[in-house]
BAFI-3210 file (N, C-alpha, C; in Angstrom, 3 decimals, decimal comma, padded with zeros to 6 digits):
// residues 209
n [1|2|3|4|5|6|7|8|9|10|11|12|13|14|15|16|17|18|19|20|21|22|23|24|25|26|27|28|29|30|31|32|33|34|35|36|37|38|39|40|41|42|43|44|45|46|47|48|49|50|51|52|53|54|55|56|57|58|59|60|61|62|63|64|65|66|67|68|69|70|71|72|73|74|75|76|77|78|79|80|81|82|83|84|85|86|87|88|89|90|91|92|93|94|95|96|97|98|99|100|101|102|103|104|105|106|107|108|109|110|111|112|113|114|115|116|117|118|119|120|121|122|123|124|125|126|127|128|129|130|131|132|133|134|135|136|137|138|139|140|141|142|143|144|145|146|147|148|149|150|151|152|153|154|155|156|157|158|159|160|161|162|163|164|165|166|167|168|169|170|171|172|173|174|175|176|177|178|179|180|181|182|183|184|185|186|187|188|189|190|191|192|193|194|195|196|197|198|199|200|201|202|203|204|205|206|207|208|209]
n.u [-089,838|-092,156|-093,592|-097,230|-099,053|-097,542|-097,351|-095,772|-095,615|-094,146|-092,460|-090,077|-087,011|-084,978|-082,917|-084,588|-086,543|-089,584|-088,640|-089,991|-089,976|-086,892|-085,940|-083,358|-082,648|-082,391|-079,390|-076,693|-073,655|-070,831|-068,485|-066,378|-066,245|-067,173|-067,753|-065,895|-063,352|-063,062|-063,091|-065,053|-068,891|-068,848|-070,917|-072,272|-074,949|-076,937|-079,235|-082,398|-084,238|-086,748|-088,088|-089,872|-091,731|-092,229|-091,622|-092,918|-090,939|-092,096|-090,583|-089,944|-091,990|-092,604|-091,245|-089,319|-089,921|-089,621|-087,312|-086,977|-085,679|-086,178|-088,892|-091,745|-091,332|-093,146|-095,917|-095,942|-096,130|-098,417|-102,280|-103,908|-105,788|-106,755|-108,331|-110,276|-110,760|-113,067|-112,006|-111,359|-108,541|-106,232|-107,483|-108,943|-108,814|-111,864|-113,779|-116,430|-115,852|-115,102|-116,566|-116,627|-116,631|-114,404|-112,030|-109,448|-105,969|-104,254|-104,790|-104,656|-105,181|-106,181|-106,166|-104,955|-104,703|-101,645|-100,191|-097,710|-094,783|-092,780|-093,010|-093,116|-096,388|-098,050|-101,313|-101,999|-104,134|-104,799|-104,662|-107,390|-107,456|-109,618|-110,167|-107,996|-108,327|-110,896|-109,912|-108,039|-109,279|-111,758|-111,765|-109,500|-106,905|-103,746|-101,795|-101,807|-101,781|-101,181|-101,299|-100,031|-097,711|-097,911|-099,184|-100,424|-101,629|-099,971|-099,337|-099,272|-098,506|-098,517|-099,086|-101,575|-102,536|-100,295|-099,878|-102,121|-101,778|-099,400|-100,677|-102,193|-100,248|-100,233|-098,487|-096,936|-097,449|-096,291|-096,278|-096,540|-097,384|-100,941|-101,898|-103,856|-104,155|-106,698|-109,545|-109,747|-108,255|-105,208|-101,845|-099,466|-096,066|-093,631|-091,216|-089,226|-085,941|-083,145|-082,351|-080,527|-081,268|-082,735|-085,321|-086,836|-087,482|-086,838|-089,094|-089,319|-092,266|-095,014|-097,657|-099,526|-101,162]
n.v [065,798|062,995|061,693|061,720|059,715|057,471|054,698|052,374|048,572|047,133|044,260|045,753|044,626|043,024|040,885|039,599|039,185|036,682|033,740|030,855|028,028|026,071|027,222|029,884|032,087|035,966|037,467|039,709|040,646|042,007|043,252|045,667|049,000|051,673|052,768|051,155|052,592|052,153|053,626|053,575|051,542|048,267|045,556|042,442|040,338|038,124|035,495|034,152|034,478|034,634|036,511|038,427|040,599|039,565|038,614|035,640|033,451|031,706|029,564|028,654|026,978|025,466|023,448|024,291|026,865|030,278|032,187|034,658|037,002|036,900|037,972|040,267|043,108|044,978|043,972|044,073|046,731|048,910|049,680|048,265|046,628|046,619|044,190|043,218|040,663|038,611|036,000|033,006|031,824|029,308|028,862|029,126|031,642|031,761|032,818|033,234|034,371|036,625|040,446|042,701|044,362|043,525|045,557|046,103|045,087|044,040|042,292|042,157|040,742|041,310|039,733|039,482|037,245|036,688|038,322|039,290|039,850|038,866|036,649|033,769|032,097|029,114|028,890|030,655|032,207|031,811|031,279|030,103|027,848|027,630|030,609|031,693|031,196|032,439|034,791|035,076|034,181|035,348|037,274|039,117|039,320|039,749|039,938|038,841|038,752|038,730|038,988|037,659|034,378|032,873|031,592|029,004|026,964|026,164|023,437|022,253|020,659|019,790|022,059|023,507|026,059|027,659|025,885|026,199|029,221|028,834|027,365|029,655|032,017|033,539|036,568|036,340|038,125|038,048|037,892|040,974|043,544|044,978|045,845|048,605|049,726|051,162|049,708|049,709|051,063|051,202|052,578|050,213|049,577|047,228|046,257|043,296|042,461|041,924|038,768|036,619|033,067|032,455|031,784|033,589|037,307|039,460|041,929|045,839|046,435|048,901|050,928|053,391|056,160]
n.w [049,967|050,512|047,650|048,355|046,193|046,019|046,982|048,843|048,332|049,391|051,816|054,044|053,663|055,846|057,688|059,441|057,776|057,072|055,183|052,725|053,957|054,491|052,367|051,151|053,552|054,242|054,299|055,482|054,586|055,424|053,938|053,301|055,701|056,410|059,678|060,575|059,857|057,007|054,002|052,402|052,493|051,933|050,615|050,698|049,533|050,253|049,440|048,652|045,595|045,838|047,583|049,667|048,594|045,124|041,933|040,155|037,700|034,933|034,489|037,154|037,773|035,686|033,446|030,797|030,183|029,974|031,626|034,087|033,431|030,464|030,811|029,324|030,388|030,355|030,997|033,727|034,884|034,888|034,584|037,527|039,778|042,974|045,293|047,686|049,722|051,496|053,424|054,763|056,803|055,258|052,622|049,228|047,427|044,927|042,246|043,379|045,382|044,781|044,513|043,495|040,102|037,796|036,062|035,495|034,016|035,334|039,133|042,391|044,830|048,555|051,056|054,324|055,101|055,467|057,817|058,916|057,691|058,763|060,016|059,873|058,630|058,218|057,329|055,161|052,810|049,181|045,321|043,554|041,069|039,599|039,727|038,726|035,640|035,210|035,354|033,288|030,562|030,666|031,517|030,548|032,012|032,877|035,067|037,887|041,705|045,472|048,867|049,834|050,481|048,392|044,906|045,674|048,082|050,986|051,295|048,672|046,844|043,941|042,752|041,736|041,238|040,153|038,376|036,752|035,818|034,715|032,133|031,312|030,669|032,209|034,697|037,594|040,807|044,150|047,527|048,861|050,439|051,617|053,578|054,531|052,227|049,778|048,053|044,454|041,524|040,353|039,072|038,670|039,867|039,299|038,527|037,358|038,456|036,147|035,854|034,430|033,876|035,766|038,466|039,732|040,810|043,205|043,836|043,778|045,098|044,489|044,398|042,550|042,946]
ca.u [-090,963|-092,509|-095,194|-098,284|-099,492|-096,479|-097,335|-095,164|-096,432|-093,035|-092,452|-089,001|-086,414|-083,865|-082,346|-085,860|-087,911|-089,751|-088,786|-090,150|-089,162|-086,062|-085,141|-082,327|-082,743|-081,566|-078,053|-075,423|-071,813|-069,930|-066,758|-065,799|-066,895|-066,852|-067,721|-064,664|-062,210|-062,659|-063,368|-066,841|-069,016|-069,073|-071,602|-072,805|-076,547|-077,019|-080,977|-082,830|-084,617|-088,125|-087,630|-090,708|-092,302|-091,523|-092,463|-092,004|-090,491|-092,560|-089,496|-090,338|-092,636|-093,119|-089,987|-088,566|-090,573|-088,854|-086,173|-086,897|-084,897|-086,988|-090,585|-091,743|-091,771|-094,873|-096,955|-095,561|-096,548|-099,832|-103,333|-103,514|-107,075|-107,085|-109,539|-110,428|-111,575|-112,970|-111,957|-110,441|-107,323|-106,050|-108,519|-108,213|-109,763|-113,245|-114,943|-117,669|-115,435|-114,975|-117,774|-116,861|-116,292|-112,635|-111,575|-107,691|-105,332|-103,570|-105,603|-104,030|-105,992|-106,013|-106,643|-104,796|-103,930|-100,244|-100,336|-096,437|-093,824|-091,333|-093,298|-094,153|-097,794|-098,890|-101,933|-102,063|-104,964|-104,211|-105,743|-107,733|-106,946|-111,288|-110,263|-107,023|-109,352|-111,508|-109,151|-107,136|-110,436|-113,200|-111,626|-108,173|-105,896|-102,265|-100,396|-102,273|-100,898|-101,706|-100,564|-099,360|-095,891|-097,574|-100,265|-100,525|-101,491|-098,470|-098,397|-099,770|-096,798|-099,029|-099,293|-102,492|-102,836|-098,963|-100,033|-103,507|-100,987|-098,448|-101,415|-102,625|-099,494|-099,884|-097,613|-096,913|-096,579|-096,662|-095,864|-096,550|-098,311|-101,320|-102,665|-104,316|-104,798|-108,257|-109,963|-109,627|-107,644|-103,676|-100,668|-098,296|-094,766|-092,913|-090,075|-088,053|-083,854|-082,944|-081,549|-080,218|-081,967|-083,315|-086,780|-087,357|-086,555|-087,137|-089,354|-089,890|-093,407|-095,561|-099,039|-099,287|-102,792]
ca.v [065,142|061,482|061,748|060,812|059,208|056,371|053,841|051,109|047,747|045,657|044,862|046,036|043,388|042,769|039,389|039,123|038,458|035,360|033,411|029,300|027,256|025,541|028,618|030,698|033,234|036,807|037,957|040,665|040,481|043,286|043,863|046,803|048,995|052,863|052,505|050,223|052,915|051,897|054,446|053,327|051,007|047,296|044,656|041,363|039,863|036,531|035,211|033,540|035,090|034,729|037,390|039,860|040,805|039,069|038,221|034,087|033,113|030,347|028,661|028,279|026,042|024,822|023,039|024,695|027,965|031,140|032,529|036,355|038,275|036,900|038,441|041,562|044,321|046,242|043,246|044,793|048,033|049,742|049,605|047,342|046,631|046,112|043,827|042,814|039,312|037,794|034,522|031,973|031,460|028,264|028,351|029,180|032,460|031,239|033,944|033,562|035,352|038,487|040,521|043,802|044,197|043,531|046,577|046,460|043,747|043,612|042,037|042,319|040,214|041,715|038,433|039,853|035,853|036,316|039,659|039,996|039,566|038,422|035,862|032,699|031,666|028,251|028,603|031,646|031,842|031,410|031,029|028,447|027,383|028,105|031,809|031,877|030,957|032,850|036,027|034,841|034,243|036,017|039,432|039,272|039,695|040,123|039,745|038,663|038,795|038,593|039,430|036,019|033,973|031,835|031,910|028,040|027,164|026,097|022,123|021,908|020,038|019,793|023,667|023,570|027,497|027,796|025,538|026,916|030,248|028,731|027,434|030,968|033,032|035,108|036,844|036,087|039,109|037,164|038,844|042,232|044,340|045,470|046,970|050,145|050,191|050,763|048,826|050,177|051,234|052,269|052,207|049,215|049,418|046,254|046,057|042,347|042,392|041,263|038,135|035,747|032,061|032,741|031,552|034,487|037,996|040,508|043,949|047,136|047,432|050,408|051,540|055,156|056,576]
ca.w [050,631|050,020|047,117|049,087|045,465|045,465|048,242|049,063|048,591|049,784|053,131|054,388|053,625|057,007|057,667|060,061|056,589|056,735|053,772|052,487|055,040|053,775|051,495|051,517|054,026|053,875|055,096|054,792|054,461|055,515|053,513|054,326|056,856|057,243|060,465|061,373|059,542|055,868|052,891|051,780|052,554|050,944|051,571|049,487|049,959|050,203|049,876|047,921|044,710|046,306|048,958|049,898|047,115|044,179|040,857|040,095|036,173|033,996|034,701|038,595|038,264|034,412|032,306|029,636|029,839|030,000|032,629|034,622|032,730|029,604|030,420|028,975|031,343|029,896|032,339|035,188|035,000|034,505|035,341|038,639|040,700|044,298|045,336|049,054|049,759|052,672|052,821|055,726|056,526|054,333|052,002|048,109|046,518|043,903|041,551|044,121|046,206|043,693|044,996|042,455|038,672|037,509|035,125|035,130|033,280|036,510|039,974|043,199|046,442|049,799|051,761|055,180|056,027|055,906|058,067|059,623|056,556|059,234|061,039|058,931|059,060|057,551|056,761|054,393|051,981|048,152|044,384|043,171|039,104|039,167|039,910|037,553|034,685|034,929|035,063|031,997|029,642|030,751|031,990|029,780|033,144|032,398|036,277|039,473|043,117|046,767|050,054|050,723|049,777|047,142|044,915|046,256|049,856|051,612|050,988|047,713|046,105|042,542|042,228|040,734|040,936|039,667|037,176|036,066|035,636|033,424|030,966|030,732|030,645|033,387|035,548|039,167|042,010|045,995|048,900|048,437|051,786|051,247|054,604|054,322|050,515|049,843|046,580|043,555|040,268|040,364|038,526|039,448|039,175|040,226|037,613|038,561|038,167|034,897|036,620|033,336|034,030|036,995|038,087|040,053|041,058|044,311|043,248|044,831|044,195|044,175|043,690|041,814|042,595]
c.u [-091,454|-093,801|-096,253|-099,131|-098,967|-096,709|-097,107|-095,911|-095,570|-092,248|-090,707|-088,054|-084,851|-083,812|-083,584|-086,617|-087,975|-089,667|-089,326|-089,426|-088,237|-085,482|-084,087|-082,468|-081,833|-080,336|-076,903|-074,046|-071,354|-068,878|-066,319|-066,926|-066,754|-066,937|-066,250|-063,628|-062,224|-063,370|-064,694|-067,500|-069,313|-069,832|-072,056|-074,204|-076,460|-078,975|-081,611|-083,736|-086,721|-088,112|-088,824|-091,617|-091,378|-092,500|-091,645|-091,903|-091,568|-091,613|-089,347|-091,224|-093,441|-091,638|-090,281|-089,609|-089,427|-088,017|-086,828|-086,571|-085,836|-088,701|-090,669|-092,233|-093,128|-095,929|-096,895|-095,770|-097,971|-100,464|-103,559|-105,156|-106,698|-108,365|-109,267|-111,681|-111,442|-113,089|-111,003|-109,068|-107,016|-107,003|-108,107|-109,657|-110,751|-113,187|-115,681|-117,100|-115,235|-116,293|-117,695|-116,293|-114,786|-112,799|-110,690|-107,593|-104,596|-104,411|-104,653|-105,004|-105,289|-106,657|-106,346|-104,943|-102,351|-100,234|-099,092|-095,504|-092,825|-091,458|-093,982|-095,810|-097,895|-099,974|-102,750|-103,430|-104,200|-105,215|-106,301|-107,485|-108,878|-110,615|-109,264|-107,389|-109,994|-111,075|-108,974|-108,293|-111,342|-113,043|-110,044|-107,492|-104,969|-101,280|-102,090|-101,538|-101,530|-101,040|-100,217|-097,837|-096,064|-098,928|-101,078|-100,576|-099,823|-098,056|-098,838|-098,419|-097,216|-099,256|-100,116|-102,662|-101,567|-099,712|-100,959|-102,933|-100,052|-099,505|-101,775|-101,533|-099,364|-098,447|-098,076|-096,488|-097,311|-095,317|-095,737|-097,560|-099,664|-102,796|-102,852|-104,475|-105,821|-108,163|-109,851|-108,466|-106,362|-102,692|-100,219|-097,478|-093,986|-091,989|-089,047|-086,858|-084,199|-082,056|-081,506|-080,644|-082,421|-084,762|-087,841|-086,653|-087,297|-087,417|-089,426|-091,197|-094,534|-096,713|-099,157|-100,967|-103,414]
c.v [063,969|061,779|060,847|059,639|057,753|055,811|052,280|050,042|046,227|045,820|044,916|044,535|043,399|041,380|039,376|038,543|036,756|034,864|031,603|028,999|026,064|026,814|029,322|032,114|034,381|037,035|038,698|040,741|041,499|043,455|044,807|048,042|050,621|053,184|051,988|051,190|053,009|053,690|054,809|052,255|049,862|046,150|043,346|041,063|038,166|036,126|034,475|034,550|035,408|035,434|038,438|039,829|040,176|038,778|036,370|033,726|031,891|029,262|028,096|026,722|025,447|024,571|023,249|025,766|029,071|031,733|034,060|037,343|038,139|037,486|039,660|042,484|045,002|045,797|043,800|046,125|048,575|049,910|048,591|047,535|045,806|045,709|043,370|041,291|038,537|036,378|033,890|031,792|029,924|027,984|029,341|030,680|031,742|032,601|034,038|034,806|037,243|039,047|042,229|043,480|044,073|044,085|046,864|045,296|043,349|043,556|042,046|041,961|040,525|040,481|038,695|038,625|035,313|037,972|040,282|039,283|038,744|036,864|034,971|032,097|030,398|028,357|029,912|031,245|031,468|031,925|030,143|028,777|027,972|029,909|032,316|031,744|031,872|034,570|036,008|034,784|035,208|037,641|039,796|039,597|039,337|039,431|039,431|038,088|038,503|039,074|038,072|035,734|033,104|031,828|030,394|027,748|026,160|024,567|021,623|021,524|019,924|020,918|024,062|025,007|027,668|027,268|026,252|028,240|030,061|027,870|028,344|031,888|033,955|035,382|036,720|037,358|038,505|038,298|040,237|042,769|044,815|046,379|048,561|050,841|049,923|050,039|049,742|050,152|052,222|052,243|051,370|049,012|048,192|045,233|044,567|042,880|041,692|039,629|036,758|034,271|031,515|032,060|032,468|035,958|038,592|041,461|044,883|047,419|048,179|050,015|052,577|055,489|057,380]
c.w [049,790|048,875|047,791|047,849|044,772|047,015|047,507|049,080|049,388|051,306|053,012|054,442|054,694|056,893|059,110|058,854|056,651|055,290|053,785|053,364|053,983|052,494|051,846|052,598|054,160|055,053|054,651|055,588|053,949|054,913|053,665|054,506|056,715|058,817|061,277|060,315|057,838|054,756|052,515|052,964|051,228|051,180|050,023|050,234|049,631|050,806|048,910|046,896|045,124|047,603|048,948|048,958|045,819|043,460|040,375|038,517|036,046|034,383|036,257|038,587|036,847|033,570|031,333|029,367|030,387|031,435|033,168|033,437|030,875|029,387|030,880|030,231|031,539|031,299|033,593|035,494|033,936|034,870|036,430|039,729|041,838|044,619|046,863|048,946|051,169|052,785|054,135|055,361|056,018|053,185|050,455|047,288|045,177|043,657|042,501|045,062|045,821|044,151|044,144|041,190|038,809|036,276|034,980|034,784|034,592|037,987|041,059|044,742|047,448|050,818|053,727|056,609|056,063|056,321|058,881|058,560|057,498|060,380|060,373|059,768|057,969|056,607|055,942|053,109|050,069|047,112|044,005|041,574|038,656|038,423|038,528|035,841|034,257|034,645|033,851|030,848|029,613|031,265|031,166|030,847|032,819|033,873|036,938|040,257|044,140|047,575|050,793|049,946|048,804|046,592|045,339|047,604|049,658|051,032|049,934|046,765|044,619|042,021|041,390|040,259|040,030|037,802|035,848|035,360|034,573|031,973|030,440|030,448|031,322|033,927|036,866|040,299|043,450|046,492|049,328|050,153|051,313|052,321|054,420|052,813|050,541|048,285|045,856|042,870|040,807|039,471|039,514|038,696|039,823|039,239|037,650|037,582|036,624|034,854|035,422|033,869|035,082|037,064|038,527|040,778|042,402|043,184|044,025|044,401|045,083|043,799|043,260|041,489|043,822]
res [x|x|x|x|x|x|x|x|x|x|x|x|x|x|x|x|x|x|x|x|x|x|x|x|x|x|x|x|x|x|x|x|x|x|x|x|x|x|x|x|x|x|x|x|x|x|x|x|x|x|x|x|x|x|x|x|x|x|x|x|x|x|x|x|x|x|x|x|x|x|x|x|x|x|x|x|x|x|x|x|x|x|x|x|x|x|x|x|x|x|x|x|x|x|x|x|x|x|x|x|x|x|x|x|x|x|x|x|x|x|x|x|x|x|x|x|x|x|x|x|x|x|x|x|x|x|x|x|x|x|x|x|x|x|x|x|x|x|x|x|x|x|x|x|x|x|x|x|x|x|x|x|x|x|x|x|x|x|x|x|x|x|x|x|x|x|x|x|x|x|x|x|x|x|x|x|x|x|x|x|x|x|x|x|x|x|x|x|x|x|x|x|x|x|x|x|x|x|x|x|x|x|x|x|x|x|x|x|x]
***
């Protein structure tokens, strides 16, 4: 039986997942087949590294900072606060918007403006560089995420949030589900591939609480 204390936070990845427009979208290649006679089955993936849930490398979106497979695991797992924020669609999470204490190293916004993984939406909410700030200094935050595909609205080509992120050192988790999690304190496991100069990987991640 399913431990009721391990809830999924990644939506189901089929060749339906909406991915960046212009991105690699997902697809599987059958090599062989039990079905059609063969022994096993054999299949390849073909997608781009920003698929679902994902965590994005220093190297995404800052030259000559580190690769995936280079950042320490520990960030990715531990204490993890769900926070709920009501906030317009296109518009960029503020502190003003925080409306409880932050007590984990890891933050996780429930925004519920990208709300079908398989059906791109524009105008998805985001972070502002205010908000990223004020994590990284004033509350020591380690990872922050969302339930969107970027912590940047969609046509922000200067990635001020990205950016504001690679001055502080954070970690990046986008696209993660987060319907029907209430607020509060969990474990988060969301391990990426060890994927050698990569800028980013696919996670399976998890809440444990």
């Amino acid at each position: 039986m399913a431990d009721p204390r391990i809830r999924d936070i990644s939506p189901p990845l089929t060749p339906d997942i909406a991915v960046w427009p212009g991105d690699t979208p997902m697809t599987r290649e059958v090599l062989v087949d039990i079905d059609a006679g063969a022994h096993l089955d054999l299949s390849t993936l073909h997608a781009t590294v920003h698929l679902g849930a994902h965590t994005d490398a220093p190297r995404h979106y800052r030259r000559g900072t580190p690769d995936i497979a280079s950042r320490d695991l520990s960030i990715y797992y531990g204490p993890c606060q769900v926070v709920h924020v009501d906030i317009p669609r296109g518009e960029r999470i503020l502190p003003a918007h925080v409306t409880v204490p932050i007590t984990a190293p890891r933050v996780l916004f429930r925004t519920g403006t990208f709300p079908d993984p398989n059906a791109w939406n524009e105008d998805f909410a985001a972070l502002s560089p205010e908000l990223v700030t004020w994590l990284a200094t004033e509350l020591d935050v380690l990872l922050v995420g969302l339930d969107t595909p970027s912590v940047d609205l969609m046509h922000d080509k200067a990635l001020h949030s990205h950016n504001a992120i690679a001055d502080h050192d954070l970690a990046i988790l986008e696209g993660v589900v987060l319907d029907g999690i209430e607020p509060g304190v969990y474990t988060l496991v969301a391990l990426p591939l060890r994927l050698v100069g990569f800028d980013a990987s696919p996670v399976r991640a998890v809440l444990i609480g």
